[in-house]
C-alpha positions in Angstrom: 0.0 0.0 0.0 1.5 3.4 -0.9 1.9 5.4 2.5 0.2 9.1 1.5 2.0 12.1 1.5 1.2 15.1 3.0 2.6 18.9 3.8 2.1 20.9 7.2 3.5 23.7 8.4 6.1 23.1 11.1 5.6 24.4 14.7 8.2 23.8 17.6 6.8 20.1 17.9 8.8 19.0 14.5 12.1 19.7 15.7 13.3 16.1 16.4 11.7 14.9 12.6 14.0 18.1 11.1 17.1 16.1 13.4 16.2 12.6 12.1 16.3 13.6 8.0 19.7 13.0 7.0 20.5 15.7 4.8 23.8 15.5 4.3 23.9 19.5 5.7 26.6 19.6 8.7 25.6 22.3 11.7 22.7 23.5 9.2 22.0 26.6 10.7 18.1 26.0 9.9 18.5 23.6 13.0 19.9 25.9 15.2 17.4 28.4 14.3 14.4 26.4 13.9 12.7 27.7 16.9 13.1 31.2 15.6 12.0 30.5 12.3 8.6 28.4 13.0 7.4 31.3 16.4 8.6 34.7 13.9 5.4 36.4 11.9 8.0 36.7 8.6 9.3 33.4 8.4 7.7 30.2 7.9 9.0 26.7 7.3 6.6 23.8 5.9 7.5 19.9 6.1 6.9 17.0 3.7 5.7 14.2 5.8 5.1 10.4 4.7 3.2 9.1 8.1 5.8 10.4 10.3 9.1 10.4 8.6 9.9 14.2 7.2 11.2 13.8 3.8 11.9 17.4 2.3 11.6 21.0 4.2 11.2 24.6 2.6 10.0 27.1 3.2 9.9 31.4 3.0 10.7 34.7 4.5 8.8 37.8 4.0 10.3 41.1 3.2 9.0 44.9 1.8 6.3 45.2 3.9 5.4 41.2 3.8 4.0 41.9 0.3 7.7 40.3 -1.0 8.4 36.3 -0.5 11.6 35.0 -0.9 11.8 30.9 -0.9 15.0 28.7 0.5 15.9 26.6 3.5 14.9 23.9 1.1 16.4 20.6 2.2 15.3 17.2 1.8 16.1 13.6 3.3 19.1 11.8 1.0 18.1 8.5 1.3 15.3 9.6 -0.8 15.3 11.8 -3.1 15.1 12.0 -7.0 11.2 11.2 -6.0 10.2 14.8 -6.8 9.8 15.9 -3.2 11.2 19.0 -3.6 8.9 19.8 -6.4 5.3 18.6 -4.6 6.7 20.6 -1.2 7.7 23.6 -3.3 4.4 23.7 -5.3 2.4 23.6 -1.4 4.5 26.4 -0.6 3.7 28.3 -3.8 -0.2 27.8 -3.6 -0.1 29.1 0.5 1.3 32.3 -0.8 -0.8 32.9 -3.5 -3.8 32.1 -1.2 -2.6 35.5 0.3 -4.3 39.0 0.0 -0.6 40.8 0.3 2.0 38.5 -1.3 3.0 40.6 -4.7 5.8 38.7 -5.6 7.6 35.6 -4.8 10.9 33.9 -5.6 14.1 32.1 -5.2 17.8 32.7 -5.2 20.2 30.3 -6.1 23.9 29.3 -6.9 24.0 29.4 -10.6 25.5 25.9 -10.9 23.0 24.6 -8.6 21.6 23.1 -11.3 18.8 20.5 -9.5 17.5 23.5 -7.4 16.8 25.6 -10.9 14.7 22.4 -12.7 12.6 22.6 -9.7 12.5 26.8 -9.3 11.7 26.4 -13.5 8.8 23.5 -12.7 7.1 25.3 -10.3 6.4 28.6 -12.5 9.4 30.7 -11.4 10.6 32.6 -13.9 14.7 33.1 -14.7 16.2 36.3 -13.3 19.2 38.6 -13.0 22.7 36.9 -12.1 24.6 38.6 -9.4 28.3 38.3 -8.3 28.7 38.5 -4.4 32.2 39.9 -3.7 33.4 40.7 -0.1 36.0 43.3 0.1 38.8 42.3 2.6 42.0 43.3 1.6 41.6 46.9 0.1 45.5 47.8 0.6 45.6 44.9 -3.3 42.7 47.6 -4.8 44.9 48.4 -8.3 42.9 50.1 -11.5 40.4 52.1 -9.7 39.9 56.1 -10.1 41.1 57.6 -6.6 39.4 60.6 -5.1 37.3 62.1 -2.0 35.2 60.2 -0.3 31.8 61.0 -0.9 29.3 63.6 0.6 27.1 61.7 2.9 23.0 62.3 2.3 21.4 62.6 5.6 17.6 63.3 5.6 15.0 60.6 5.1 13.3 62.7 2.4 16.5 62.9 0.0 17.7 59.4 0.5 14.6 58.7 -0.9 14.3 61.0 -3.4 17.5 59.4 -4.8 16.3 55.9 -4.9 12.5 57.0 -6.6 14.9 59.2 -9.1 16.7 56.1 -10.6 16.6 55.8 -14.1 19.0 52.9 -14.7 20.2 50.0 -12.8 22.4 47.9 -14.0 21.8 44.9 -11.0 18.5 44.7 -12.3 17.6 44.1 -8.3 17.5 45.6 -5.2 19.9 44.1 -2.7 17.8 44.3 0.0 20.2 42.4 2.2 23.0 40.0 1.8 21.7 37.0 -0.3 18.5 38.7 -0.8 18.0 40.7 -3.9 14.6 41.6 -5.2 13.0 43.6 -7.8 13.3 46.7 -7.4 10.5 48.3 -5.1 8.9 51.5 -3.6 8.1 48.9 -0.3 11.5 48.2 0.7 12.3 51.8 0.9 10.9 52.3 5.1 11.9 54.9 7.0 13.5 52.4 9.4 15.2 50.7 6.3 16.5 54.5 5.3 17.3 55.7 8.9 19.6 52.5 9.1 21.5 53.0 5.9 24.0 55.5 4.9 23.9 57.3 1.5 26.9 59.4 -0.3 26.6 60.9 -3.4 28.9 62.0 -5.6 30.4 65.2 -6.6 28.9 65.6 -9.5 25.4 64.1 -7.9 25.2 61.5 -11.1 25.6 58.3 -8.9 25.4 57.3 -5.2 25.6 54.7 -3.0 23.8 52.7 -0.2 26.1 51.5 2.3 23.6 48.9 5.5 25.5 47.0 8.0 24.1 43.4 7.7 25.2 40.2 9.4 25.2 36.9 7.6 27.2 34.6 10.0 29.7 37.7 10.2 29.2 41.5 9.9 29.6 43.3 6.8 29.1 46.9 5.3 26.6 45.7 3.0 26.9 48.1 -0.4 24.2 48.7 -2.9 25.3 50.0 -6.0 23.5 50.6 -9.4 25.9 50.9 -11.8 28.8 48.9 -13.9 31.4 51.9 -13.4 32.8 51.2 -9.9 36.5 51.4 -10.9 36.0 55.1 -13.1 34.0 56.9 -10.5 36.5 58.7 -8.1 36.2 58.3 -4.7 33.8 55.4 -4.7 36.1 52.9 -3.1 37.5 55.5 -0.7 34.1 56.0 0.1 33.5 52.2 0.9 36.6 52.3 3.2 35.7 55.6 4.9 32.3 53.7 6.3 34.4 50.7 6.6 36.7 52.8 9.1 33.5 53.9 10.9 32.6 50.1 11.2 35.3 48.2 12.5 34.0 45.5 13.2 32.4 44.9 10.2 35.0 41.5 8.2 34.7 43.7 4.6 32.7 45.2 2.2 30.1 43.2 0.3 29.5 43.9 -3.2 27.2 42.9 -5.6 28.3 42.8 -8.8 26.2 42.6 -12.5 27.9 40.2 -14.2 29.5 42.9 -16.3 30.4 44.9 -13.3 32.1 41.8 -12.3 34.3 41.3 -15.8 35.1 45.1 -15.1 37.2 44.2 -12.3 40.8 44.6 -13.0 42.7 42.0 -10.1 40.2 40.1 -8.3 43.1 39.5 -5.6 41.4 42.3 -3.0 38.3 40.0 -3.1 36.6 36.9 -1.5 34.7 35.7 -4.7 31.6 33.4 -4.6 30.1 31.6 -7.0 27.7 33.3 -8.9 24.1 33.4 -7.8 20.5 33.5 -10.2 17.4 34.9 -8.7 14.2 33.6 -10.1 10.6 34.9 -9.4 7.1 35.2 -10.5 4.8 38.5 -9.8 1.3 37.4 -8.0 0.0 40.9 -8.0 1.5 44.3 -10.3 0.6 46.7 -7.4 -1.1 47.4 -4.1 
């Protein structure tokens, strides 16, 4: 008799079937944060079940006023996959956002040569997005090629940091970096007043580009830059600007950049960098606007 499968959403009760699913995943961090993640109002995690054994988890995080979904923490039990588990959990996940009033947009973000991971994102409707290079600034004293100047003017009211951001014309990410790991389309509903009061602006000289500089944590602390355009290494004073926020951040272990993929062939010496693996964000709009 085939044992039915079925998908719940995971409270504090699930922990031990998360433990027993051997996902070949050492310290996975959605362990150690599993009570967080199943009690908070942004996140939820989901669990395919056969009877009582969990077989895959997945699940989402909210962001831009909740009306933004970004998928992951997808995992799923080796001694029995290449069942399309991934795919049925994935496409429970999908419908329980839709059935939403606010969701306008949901996706996934992925290692480019994650290659199992995008035949799922492309089976359950997701469509394929902007690529973006994450490079963590760690050893600016190897910087070569880049246009040196003044650090940039900082922008300090609420009112023209987000004048600048509604004034873009161009953007070469095609996202918004919203945090580490998290880009999105770009959005009037990630730009808060909380969100603005926490991130520095500078503009430059010549007030044709700026930059968005948030301290963000992801396992360590970094100065988290957000910057629209290709030219990093021609505009002067850009990188003394990300040092002089740097300097004002100490503790923060380097600046993270992301990159288009041709502001990443741009890049003279790649020596100054940590360099990851490029990453693909797929998504699908539920709703065009409010």
């Amino acid at each position: 008799m085939n044992q039915v499968l079925h998908v719940k959403t995971l409270t504090i009760d699930d922990l031990s079937s998360l433990e027993a699913m051997e996902t070949g995943i050492e310290d996975d961090y959605v362990v150690r944060i599993f009570k967080r993640l199943v009690t908070s109002k942004s996140h939820r995690l989901f669990g395919l079940f056969q009877d009582d054994r969990m077989l895959s988890v997945a699940g989402y995080s909210l962001f831009g006023k909740k009306q933004f979904a970004m998928l992951g923490r997808l995992r799923s039990d080796q001694r029995f996959i290449g069942k399309g588990h991934a795919t049925y959990l994935l496409t429970a996940v999908i419908n329980d956002l839709k059935a939403s009033s606010h969701i306008r947009w949901l996706g996934a973000n992925t290692h480019i040569g994650n290659l199992p991971a995008r035949r799922v994102l492309a089976k359950i409707g997701l469509e394929q997005g902007p690529v973006s290079h994450y490079l963590t600034l760690k050893r600016p004293d190897f910087l070569t090629g880049h246009t040196k100047g003044h650090a940039w003017t900082a922008v300090n009211t609420l009112r023209e940091k987000r004048h600048l951001l509604q004034s873009l014309k161009t953007n070469a990410l095609g996202t918004f970096p919203y945090e580490c790991y998290y880009p999105f389309p770009y959005d009037d509903a990630f730009f808060t007043n909380d969100y603005l009061e926490d991130s520095s602006f500078y503009i430059s000289p010549d007030h044709q580009r700026f930059v968005i500089i948030k301290n963000d944590t992801k396992k360590h602390d970094y100065s988290h830059v957000k910057y629209f355009w290709d030219d990093h290494y021609h505009q002067p004073g850009f990188f003394e600007t990300l040092l002089h926020h740097w300097d004002q951040n100490p503790g923060n272990t380097g600046c993270w950049i992301d990159f288009s993929p041709r502001g990443f062939k741009n890049i003279p010496d790649l020596t100054p960098y940590d360099v990851q693996e490029p990453w693909i964000l797929y998504g699908q709009w539920v709703k065009t606007s409010n």
